[in-house]
N, C-alpha and C positions, 0 to 999 in steps of 0.2 A: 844192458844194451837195448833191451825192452824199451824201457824210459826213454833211451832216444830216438829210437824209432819214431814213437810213437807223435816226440816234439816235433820231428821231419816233418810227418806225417799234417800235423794241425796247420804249421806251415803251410805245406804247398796246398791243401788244400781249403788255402784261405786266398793263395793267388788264383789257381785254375777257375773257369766257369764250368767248367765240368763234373759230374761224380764218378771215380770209380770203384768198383765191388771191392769189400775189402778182401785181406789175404785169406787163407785157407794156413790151418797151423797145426802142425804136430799129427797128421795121419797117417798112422800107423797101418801096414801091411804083414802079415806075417807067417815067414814062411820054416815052418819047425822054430828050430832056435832064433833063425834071424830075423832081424824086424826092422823096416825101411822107415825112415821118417822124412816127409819134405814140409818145407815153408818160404814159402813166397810173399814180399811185400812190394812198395813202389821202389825199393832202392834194392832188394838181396834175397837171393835166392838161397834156398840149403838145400842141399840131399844128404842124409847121416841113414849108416848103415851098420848094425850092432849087433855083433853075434858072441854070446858066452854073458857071465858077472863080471863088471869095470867096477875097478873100488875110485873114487877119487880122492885129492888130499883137505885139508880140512878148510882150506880159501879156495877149494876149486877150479885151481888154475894148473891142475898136473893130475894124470892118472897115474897115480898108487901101485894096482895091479890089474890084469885080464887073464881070466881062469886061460888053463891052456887047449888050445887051437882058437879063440875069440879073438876077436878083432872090431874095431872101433874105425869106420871111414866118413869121413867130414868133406863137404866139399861147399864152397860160400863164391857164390856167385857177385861180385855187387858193380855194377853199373859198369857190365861187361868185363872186368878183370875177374879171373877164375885162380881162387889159391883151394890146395886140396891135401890132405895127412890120411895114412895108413898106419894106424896103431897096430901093430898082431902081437899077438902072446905066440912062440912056441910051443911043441910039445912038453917042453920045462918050465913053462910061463913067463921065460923071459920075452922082455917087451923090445919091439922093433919098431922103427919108424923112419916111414918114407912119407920127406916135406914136398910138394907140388907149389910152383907158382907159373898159371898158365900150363903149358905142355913140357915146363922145364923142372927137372929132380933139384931141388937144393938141400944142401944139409941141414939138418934138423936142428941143428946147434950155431948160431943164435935164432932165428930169424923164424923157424919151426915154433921153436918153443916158447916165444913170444905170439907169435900169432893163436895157436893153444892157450895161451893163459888167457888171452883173450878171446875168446870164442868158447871157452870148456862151459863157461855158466850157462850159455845161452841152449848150449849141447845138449848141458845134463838137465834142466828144466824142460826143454823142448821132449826126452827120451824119458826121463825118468830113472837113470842112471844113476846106482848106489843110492836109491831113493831111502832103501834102509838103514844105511850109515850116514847119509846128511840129516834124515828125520829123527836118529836119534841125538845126532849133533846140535843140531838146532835145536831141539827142544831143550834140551841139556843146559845148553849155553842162556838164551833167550827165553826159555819157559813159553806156554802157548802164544803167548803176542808176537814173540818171532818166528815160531811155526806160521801163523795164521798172514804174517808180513811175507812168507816166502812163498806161500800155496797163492798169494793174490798175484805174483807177478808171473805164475802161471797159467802159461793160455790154454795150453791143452786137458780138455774136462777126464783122460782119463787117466794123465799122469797125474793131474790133481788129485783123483780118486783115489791111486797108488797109497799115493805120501798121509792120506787121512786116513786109509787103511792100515798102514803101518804104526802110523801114531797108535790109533786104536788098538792094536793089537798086542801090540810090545809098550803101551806105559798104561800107570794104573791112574787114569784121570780125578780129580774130584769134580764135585758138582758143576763148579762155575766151569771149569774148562770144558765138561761134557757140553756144557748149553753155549758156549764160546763157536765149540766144532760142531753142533746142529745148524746154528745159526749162519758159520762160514759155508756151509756147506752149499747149504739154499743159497745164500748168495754168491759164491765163487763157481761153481757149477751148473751149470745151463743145460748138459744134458740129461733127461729127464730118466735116463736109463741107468747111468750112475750115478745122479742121484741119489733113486731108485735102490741100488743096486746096495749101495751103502747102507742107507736107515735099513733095508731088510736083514741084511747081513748082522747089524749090532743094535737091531733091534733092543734084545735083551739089555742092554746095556744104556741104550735110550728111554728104558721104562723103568732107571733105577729106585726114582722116587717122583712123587706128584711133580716138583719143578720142573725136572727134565722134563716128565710128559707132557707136561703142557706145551714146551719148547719145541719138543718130537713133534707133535700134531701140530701145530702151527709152522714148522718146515716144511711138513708132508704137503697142507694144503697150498703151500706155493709152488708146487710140481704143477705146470698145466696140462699136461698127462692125466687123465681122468683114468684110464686101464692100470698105470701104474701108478698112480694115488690109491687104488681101490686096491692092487693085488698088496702094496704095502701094510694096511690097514688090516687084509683076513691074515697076513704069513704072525699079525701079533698072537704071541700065546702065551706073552705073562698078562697075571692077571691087570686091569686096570679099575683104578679104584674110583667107578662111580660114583662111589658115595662123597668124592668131593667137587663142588661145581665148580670148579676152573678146569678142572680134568674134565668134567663133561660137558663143559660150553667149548673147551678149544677140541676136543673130539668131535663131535656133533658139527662145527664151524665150518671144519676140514669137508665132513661130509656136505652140507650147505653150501662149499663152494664149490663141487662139482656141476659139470653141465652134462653129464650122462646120465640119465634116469635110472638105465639099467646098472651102472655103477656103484651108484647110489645106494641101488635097492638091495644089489649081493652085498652090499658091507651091512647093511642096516639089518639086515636077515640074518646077515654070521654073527656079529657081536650078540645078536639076540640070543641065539645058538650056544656061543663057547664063551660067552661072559655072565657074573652075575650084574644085574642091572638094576639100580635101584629104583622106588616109585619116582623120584624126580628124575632118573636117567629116562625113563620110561615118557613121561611128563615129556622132556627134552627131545626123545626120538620122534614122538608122534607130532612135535613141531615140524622137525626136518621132513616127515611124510608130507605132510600137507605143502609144503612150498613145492615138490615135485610137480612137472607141468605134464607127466604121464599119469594117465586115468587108470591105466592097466598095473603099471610101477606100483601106483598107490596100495590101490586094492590087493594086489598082490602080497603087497608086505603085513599088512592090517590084517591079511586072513591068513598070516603066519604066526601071528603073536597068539601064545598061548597061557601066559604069565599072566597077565595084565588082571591090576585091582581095580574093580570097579566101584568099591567104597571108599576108593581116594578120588575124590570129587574131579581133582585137578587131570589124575588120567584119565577119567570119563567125559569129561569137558573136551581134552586135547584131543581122541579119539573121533567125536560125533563132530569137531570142528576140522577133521580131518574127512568126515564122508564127507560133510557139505560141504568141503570144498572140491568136490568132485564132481566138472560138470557131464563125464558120462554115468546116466541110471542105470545105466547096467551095470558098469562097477561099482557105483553105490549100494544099489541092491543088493546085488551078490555079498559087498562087505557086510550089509543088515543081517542077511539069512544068514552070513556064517556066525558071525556074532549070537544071530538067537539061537544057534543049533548048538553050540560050542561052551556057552556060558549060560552059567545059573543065576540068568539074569535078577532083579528085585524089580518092585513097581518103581522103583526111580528111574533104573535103567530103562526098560519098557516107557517110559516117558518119555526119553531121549531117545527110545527108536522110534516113536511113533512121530515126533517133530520132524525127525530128518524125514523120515518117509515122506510127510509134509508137504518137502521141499522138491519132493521128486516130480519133475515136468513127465512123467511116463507113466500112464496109467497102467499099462501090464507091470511095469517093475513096481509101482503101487501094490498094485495086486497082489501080485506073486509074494512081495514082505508080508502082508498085511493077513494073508492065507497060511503064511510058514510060523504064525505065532500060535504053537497048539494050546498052551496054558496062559490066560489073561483075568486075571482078579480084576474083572469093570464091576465090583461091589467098590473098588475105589474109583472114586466122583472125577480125580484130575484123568484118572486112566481111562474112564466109560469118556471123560469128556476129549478127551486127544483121541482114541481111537475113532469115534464118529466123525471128528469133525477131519482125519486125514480121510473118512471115505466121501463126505459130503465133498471136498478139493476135488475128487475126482472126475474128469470132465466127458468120462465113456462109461451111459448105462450101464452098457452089458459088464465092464469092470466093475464097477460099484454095488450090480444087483450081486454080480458075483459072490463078491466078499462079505455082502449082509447075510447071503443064505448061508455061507459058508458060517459064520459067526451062528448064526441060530441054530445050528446042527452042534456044534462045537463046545459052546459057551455056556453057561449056567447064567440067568438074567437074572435082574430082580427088575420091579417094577421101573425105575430108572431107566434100564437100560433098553428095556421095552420102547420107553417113550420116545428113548435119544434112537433109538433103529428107525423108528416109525414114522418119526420125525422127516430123518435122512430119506428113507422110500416116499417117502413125501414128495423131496423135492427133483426125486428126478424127472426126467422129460420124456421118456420112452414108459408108455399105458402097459407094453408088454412086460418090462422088468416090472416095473411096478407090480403087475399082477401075480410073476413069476413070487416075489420077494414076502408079498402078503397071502398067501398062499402057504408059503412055507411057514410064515410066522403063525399060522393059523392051528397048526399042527401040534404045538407048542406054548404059546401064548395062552398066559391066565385070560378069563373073563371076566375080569374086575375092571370095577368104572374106570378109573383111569386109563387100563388098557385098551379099552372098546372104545372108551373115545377119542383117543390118539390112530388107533388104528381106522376108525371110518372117517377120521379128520383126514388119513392120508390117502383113504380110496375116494375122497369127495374131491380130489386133486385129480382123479383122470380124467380125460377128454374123451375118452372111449368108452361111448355105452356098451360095447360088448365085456370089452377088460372088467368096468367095474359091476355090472350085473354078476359076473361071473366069478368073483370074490366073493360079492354078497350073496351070493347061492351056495360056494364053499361056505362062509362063516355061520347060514341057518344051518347045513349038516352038520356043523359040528358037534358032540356030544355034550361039548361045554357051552354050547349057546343057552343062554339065559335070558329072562324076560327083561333084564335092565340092557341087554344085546341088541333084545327083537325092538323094543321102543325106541332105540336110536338108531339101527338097522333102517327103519320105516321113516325116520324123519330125514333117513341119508338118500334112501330110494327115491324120493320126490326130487331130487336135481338130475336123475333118467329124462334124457328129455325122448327118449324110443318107449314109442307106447308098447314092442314089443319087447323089449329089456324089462321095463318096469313091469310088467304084465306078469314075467316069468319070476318074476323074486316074488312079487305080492302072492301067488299061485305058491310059492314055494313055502311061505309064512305060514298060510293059511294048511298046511300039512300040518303044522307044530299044534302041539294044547296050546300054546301061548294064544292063541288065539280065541280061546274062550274066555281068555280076559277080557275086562268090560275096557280096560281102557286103551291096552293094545288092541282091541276091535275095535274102536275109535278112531281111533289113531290110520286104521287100515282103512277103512273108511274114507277120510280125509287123503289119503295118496291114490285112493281109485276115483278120486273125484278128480282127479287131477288128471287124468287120461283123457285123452281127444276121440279116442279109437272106440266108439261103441261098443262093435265085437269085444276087443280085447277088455272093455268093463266091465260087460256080461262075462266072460269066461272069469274073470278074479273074484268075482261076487258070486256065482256057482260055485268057486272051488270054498270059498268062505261058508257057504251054504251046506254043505254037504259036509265037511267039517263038525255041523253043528248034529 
């Protein structure tokens, strides 16, 4: 009757210029045992009212039995003529029947039992009626293709669900029929709740081997239901087997097509949890992080993973190409430090943090990574070289002086690393960091030629005769000043353009022995000649004097 309808239907409206909603079919109400069903289209109306188990006979066209006190009421409206049947089972279970047409009783015998033969299919499809005894008829008869032929001319999604339920429950399917009933499912069923309701239910039975699964997640992910794609996916607790990529492309897929971040991220966070996961499943997940368009999702999941090989290039690649695709630094960050805190990292990895960090537009989230790295082997060249040049990127002195002091408190140097620090204080802009960062390095810092002259290369970079007099008077106190110090010392002092700056370091020289060298006396000489300020040439040449 379906089928006609539905011809009606294309019909008229291919005359009308107008549209209307289509019907509403098969909802159910239900009240204890009984349970109301209506349906309306452009030509016929139903109301069916069903209380107790109705067996019917095996064409459908007659009811069999009705436990006792149940009752079966049909009532078919169509284009204003109303016929209407009272099926009731007694306390004995025999069956009664009172035929209606219009307001008038007529006998059930012929005219009843004609109009029933014709109308039971539409009934018991519409109710779901002996759903148990036709699904195993059908199958029986017809094998799944005629199962799968009778669920399609089913409208309603939750008698539909009935009949696969029972299929499921009472035959032992093989493979092909399992993925036959995955695949009818997704497509016969539209609501997302049975569904739903189904794959959770026979889950187990959905995960019997690789084929089906693949089958299973590729149904799941045609639910547009993102709450109920996502609760389907944690209720799984057989194991699934990672280790083959069509299981973990059509998994992974499923999660990919969701549009809830936070969906997403509880499935990707459980499988991590209650599955084993192999390096390319691992590979595969940290793809699906990355296409997430939550910065918080992301980083959330990244700093759950606890597994993860970092000597398999490909998950360390898929990881660092999942920070940088993150454009809040605060979630970036956050993922860095938990990674350096978390993992025994190598200088490869430390590579790969110091890139992203790189990439970080925020100088405190710079900072703050660049600060949380306590152990750094910069005796390796690519690592001294990536970690200066992520602090040289940084475009806020006071961050960058930061992190170099921090680093020379910290760090074990060798001459290298001296040069690349000194280099970086070099080029900041701010005379105070600068002095802050030379200063400290002073503390520490061999006095070997290279060092001495990388570092007065980078105090000949201040603009401030206070800041750099005031270095060069720390670097004469040092213990470790030396006379190869004081001679470039003195040839640095001459770009003082304050007669009273310069004044005060030459006075300060002249304290040291080195000064009774003939040629750093020389040399001393030639920078107090450079002084404009008579006073302040007298006073440097007294303190040289008295020295002597």
């Amino acid at each position: 009757m379906k089928t006609t309808i539905k011809i009606f239907l294309i019909l008229v409206l291919s005359i009308v210029t107008f549209t209307v909603t289509a019907q509403q079919y098969a909802q159910s109400y239900s009240f204890t045992e009984k349970k109301q069903y209506s349906y309306s289209d452009y030509f016929t109306d139903y109301e069916v009212q069903v209380k107790g188990d109705i067996k019917v006979n095996n064409d459908d066209t007659k009811i069999v039995s009705i436990s006792p006190g149940g009752y079966l009421k049909i009532s078919k409206k169509t284009f204003g003529n109303k016929r209407s049947l009272l099926i009731e089972s007694n306390s004995n279970g025999k069956i009664n029947y009172e035929y209606y047409e219009g307001r008038k009783e007529i006998p059930f015998e012929p005219e009843g039992e004609k109009w029933l033969s014709d109308v039971l299919l539409d009934i018991v499809r519409m109710t779901g009626i002996d759903v148990e005894g036709r699904t195993k008829r059908i199958y029986k008869k017809g094998g799944i293709d005629a199962f799968v032929d009778e669920v399609d001319e089913i409208s309603s999604n939750s008698v539909s669900a009935l009949y696969f339920e029972t299929l499921l429950e009472n035959n032992k399917l093989n493979e092909k029929e399992i993925i036959t009933v995955i695949s009818t499912i997704s497509r016969d069923i539209s609501s997302n709740t049975e569904r739903g309701r189904l794959y959770k239910e026979f889950s187990n039975l959905f995960m019997v081997n690789n084929n089906v699964m693949v089958e299973y997640f590729i149904g799941i992910s045609r639910l547009s239901s993102n709450s109920e794609r996502g609760s389907i996916l944690r209720k799984i607790t057989s194991e699934i087997d990672f280790n083959n990529n069509e299981v973990t492309e059509a998994y992974f897929t499923c999660i990919d097509r969701m549009s809830s971040n936070s969906e997403s991220g509880s499935v990707m966070k459980y499988v991590e949890k209650s599955q084993k996961l192999s390096e390319d499943a691992y590979v595969r997940m940290l793809e699906s992080v990355r296409k997430l368009s939550s910065n918080s999702e992301m980083g959330s999941i990244l700093r759950s993973l606890n597994h993860l090989n970092f000597n398999n290039l490909n998950i360390r690649s898929a990881y660092f190409n999942a920070i940088d695709a993150m454009s809040s630094n605060t979630e970036a960050g956050q993922t860095l430090k938990y990674l350096i805190k978390n993992y025994d990292l190598t200088d490869d990895d430390y590579i790969q943090v110091l890139e992203s960090t790189q990439k970080l537009s925020s100088n405190t989230e710079m900072g703050s990574v660049l600060k949380s790295i306590v152990e750094l082997d910069l005796a390796n060249k690519k690592l001294n070289d990536e970690y200066f040049t992520a602090i040289n990127l940084m475009s806020s002195n006071t961050e960058a002086g930061s992190v170099l002091r921090n680093a020379i408190k910290n760090y074990s140097f060798n001459s290298n690393n001296w040069i690349s620090l000194l280099r970086v204080t070099g080029k900041l802009s701010s005379n105070t960091e600068m002095g802050y960062v030379l200063r400290t390095a002073l503390k520490s810092m061999p006095f070997d030629k290279m060092e001495v002259d990388a570092f007065l290369e980078a105090t000949n970079k201040m603009s401030s005769n206070t800041e750099m007099s005031s270095v060069l008077m720390d670097m004469i106190r040092s213990l470790k000043f030396n006379e190869y110090a004081c001679a470039e010392l003195l040839s640095t002092s001459r770009l003082l353009s304050s007669n009273t700056e310069k004044s005060r370091v030459l006075r300060e020289v002249a304290k040291t022995n080195f000064i009774n060298n003939k040629e750093i006396k020389s040399k001393y000489m030639e920078v107090a000649r450079t002084l404009s300020s008579d006073t302040e040439y007298r006073s440097v040449m007294e303190a040289m004097n008295n020295k002597q």
